[in-house]
C-alpha positions as CSV (number, residue, x, y, z in Angstrom):
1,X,-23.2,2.1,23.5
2,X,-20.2,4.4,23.6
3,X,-18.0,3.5,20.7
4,X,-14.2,4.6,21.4
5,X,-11.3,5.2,19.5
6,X,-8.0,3.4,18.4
7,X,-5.6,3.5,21.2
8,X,-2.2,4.9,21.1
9,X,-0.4,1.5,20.5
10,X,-3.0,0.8,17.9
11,X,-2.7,4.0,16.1
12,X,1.4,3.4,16.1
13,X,1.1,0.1,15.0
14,X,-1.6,1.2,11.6
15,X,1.5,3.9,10.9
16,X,4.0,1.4,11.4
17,X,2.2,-1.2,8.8
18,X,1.1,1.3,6.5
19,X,4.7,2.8,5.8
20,X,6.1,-1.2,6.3
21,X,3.8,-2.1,2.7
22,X,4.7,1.3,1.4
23,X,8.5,0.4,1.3
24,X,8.0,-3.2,0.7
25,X,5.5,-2.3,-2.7
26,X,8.0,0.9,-4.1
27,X,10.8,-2.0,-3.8
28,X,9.0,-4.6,-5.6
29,X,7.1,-2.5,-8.0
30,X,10.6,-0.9,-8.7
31,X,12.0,-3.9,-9.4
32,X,9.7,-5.6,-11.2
33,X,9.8,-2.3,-13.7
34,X,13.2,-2.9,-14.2
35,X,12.8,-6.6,-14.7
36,X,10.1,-5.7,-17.2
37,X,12.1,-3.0,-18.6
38,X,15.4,-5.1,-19.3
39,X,13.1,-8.3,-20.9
40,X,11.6,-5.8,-23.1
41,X,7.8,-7.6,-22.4
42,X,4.8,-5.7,-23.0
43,X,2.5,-7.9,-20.5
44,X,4.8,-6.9,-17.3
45,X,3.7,-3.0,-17.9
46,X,0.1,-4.8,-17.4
47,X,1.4,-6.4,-13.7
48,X,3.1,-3.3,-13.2
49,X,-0.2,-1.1,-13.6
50,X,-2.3,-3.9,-11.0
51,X,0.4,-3.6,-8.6
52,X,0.2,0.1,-8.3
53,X,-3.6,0.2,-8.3
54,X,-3.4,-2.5,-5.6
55,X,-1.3,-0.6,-3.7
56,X,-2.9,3.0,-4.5
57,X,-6.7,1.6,-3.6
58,X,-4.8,0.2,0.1
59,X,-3.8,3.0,0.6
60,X,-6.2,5.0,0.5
61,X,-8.7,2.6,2.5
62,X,-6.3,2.4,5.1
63,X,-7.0,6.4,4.8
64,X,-10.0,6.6,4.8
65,X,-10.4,3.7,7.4
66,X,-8.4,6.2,9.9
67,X,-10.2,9.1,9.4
68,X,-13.6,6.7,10.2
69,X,-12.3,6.4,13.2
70,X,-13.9,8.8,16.7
């Protein structure tokens, strides 16, 4: 059985989400380092570091999940 690809719309709408989280994560991670900057907290460079690795590891299936694709 013939497998085909993403269609256009669906192709926008994976660019459209993937930059949407990309904003919305360099906001919060941003200022959540700021936050943990001005409390002076050592356990908030620990979140900060899951965030980005959350993010980073999305990122990079949403990637890989694209190029997947015929």
């Amino acid at each position: 059985m013939v497998r085909p690809g993403w269609t256009m719309e669906q192709q926008a709408g994976v660019r459209f989400y993937t930059r949407l989280t990309n904003i919305f994560a360099l906001l919060l991670v941003t200022l959540f380092t700021a936050l943990t900057l001005a409390s002076g907290r050592h356990r908030g460079w620990a979140a900060v570091a899951v965030v980005v690795l959350l993010w980073a590891g999305f990122t990079l299936y949403m990637k890989r999940t694209k190029k997947g694709q015929p």
